[in-house]
N, C-alpha and C positions, 0 to 999 in steps of 0.2 A: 328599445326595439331590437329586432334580432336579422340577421342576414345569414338566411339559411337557403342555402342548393342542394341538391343534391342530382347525381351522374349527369351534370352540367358542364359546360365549358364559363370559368368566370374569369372574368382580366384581373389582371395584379389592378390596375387604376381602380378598380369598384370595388375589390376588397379593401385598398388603401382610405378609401374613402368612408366606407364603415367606421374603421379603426380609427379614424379622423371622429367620427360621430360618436363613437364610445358607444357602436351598435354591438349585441352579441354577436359573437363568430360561430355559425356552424354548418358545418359543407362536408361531405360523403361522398368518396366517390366521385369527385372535380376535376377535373382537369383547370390548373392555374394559370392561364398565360400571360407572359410577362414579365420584366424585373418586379418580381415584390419585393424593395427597398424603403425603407422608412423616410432616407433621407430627400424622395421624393415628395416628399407633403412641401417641405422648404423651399423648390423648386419654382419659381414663378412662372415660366413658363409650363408649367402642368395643370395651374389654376383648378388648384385641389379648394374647396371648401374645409378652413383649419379655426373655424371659429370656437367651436367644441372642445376642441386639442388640449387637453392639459399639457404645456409645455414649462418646464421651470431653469429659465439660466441662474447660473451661477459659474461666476470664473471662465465666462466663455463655455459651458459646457451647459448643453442642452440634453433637459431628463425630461424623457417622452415617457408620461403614465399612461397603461390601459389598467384601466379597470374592470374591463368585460371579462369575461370567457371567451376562450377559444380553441376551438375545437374542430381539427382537418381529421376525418376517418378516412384512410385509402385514398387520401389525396395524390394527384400528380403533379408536380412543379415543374413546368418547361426550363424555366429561369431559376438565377439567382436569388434566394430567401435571404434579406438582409436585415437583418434588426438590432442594427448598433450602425459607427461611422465608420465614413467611406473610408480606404485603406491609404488615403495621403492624409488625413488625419485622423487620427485611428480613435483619441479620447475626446473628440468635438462634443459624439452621442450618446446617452445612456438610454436604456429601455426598461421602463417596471413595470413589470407586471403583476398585477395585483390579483388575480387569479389565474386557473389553471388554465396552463396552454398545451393541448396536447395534438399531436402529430402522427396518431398510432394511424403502422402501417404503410403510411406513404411512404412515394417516393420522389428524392428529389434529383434533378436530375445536373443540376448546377450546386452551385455553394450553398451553404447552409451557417449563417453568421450570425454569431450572439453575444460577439466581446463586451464583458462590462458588463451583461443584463442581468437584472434583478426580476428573482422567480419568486414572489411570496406563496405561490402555492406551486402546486405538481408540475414539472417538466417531463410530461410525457411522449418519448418517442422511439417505443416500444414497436417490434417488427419493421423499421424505418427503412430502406435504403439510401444512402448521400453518397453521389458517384465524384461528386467536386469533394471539396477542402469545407470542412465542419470545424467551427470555433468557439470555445466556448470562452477563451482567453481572461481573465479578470473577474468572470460572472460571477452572482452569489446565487446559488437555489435554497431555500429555506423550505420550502415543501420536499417532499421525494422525486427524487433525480430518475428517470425510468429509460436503460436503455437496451431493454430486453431483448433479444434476438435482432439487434441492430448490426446492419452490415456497412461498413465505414470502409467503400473503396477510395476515398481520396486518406489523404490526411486526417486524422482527428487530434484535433488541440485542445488538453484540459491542462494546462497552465493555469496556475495560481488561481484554480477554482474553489470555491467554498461550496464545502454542500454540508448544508448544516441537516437532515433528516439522511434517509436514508436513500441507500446510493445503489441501482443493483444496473450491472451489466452482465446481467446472466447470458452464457451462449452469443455473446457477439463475438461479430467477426471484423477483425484489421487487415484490410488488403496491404496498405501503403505503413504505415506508421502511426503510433500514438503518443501524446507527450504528456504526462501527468506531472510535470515539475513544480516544486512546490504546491500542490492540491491539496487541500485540508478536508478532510473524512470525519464530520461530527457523527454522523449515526451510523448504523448499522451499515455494511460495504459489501457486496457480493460479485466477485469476478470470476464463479463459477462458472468451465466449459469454454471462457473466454479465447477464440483462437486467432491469432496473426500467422498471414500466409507472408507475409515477408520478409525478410531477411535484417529490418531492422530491429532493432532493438528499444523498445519502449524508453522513453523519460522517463525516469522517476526520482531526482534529486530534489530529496529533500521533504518528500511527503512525508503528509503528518495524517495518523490514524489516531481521535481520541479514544477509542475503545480499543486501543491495543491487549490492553490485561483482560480483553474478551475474546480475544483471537478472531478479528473481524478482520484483521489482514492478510489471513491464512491463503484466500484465493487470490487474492492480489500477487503476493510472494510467487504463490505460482506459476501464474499467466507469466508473469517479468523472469523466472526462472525457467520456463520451457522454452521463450524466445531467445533466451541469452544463448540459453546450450544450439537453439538450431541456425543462429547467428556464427556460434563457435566462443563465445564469449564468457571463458568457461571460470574465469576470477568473479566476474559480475554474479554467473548461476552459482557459483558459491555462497557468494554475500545471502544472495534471494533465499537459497535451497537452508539456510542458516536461519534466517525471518522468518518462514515459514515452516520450520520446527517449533523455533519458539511460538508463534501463534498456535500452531496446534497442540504446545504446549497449553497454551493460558486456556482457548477454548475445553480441553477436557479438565481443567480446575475449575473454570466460572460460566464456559458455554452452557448453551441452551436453555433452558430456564430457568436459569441461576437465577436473573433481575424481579424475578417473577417471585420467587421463594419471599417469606418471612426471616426476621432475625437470626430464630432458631433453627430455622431449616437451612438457611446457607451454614449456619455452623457447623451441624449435621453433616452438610454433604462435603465439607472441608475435609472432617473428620475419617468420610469414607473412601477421600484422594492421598490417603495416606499413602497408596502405594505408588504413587508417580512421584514420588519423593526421590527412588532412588534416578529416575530421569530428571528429574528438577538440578540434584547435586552433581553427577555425576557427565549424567549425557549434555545438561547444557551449562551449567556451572564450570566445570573440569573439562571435559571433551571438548564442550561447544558443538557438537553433533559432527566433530570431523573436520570443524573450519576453524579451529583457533588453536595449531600447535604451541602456541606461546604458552597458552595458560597451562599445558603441561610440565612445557620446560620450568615455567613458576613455580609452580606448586611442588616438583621435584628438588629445586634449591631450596625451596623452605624446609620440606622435610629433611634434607641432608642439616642443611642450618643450624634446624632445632635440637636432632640429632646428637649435631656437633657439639651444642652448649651441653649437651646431659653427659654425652661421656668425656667432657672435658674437667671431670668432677674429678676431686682425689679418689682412689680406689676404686674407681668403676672400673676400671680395664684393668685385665692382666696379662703378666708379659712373659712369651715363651724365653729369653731371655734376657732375664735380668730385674728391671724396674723401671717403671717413668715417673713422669713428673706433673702427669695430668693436664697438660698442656693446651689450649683450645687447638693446635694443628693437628698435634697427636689424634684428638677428638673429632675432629675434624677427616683426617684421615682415614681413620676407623669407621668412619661415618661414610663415608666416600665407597669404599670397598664392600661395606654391606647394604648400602641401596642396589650397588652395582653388581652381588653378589660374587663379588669377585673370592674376596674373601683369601691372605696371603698367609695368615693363620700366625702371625708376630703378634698380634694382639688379638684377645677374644674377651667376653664378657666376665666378670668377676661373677663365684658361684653367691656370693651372700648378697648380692644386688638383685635392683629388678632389671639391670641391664638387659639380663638376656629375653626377659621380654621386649622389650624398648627392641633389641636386635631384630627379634623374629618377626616383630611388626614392621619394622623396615628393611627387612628385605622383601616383605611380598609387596609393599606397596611402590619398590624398588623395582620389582617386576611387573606390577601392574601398570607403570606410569609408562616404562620405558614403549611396554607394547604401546599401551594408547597413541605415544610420539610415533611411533611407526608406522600405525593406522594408521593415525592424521596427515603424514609425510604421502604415504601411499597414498591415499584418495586426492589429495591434492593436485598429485602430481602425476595421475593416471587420469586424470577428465578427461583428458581428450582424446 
């Protein structure tokens, strides 16, 4: 059967009772009065009819299966939207849903709770407004996750959420705060336009993106690195503005229809990313786009290093007075004053070597490395 309204006033108790029934959900245009809480069916004094009720304990936890569809168009929720357990014990309930539950458009005007629920198909709630506290805390969506132009003035909590398909919050907006801690991104992820009007600062410890080497975390990185800097949080927008190079790295090697190509056509188009090679080694390898002076300072002691061991050879150097002994400090020295171009002219390259190659290659990369540490020092240390 189905329970279908539309531009009606319906009680949270008759939809509850549907949902008890494993009747279709679909309402347009409603106005909902009421607590809609799940944990209402339990209630004995509600004298819900729960004969229907797929309920399964296990370990004291009770997993409430819908099998229906359901589907609120431009609904309005006076109340509380609850579908998981009461918040003095938070893992008592679990919620499956075994088809699509979508919420396009409405608005709710109380909490909006979904800890622990299981989505096997679409989580739709696309154009939504939630003026309370929205939770997604523990949930898994195995369909696509849809929170398209959703406006979240309370809290939104995606804690240790799975979204196993694809994940898009194109153009939403964060009044209060968002927590994505630990959250896992199986498929495709879009936090394109995504805006927070306040001043905190997004969770994000610890997420995980499988499609990273597809650059699917590139808006993600974003969104966490526009807040961090209007927070003032200017180590954090580093990190981000860093992630989100490198994803805009990967997506212009494997974006876009990469997954879609054949064998020889990703090889192909490998072949024709030859030129973001010198960004691949240079800009994120060496530089790190600006956030990793370390790896300059590295790679500057290896070159000195190496350097060191070549002209620490018999007769590579010579000496405006007198002779050495080939020494690794000696070599080392020498090595020292031509990355640095210092250059004190006691020792200079032997003419019958390749030394004075080896020399002139290191001094420009002697001048190259030092600038790059400068840049990096600079932008570091001018964010704010």
């Amino acid at each position: 059967m189905a329970f279908q309204r539309e531009k009606q006033n319906v009680s949270a108790g008759d939809l509850l009772q549907a949902l008890a029934e494993g009747d279709r959900i679909q309402l347009s245009r409603c106005t909902v009065t009421g607590v809609l809480d799940i944990n209402r069916l339990f209630d004995d004094a509600e004298k819900f009819n729960t004969t229907n009720l797929n309920v399964d304990l296990a370990e004291r936890v009770k997993t409430i299966t819908c099998s229906q569809s359901i589907v609120f168009d431009k609904c309005l929720f006076e109340e509380n939207v609850v579908f998981t357990a009461p918040w003095a014990d938070p893992d008592s309930v679990r919620v499956h849903f075994e088809k699509e539950v979508v919420f396009n458009s409405s608005h709710f005007k109380g909490q909006a709770r979904f800890r622990g629920a299981v989505f096997d198909d679409i989580a739709g709630f696309d154009g939504c407004t939630i003026d309370g506290v929205v939770t997604f805390k523990g949930a898994e969506v195995k369909g696509d996750a849809k929170f398209r132009t959703t406006t979240f003035n309370g809290y939104a909590l995606f804690p240790n959420v799975t979204f196993r398909a694809s994940a898009r919050f194109t153009n939403s907006h964060i009044a209060k705060g968002v927590n994505f801690s630990e959250a896992r991104f199986w498929g495709p992820t879009d936090f394109s336009g995504v805006y927070s009007s306040s001043r905190a600062v997004p969770a994000c410890d610890s997420v995980f993106f499988a499609r990273r080497r597809y650059g699917d975390d590139e808006s993600f990185w974003r969104f966490v690195k526009q807040s961090a800097l209007e927070a003032g949080y200017y180590h954090l927008a580093g990190e981000c503005f860093y992630n989100e190079r490198c994803a805009g790295l990967w997506q212009k090697l494997r974006g876009g229809d990469y997954e879609m190509k054949k064998g020889w056509a990703k090889a192909l188009a490998m072949i024709t990313k030859v030129r973001l090679l010198p960004e691949l080694f240079l800009g994120r390898l060496l530089f790190g786009y600006g956030e990793r002076p370390v790896r300059v300072l590295v790679a500057s002691a290896i070159v000195i290093l190496l350097c060191a061991f070549y002209y620490a050879q018999p007769d590579v150097l010579a000496h405006r007075f007198g002779t050495g002994e080939g020494s690794f400090f000696e070599g080392l020295y020498f090595s020292m004053i031509t990355f640095t171009t210092l250059g004190y002219g006691d020792l200079y390259p032997a003419a019958q070597h390749s030394c004075r190659t080896v020399a002139m290659l290191e001094a420009v990369s002697g001048a190259c490395l030092m600038a790059l540490f400068v840049v990096c020092l600079a932008k570091r240390f001018s964010r704010g």
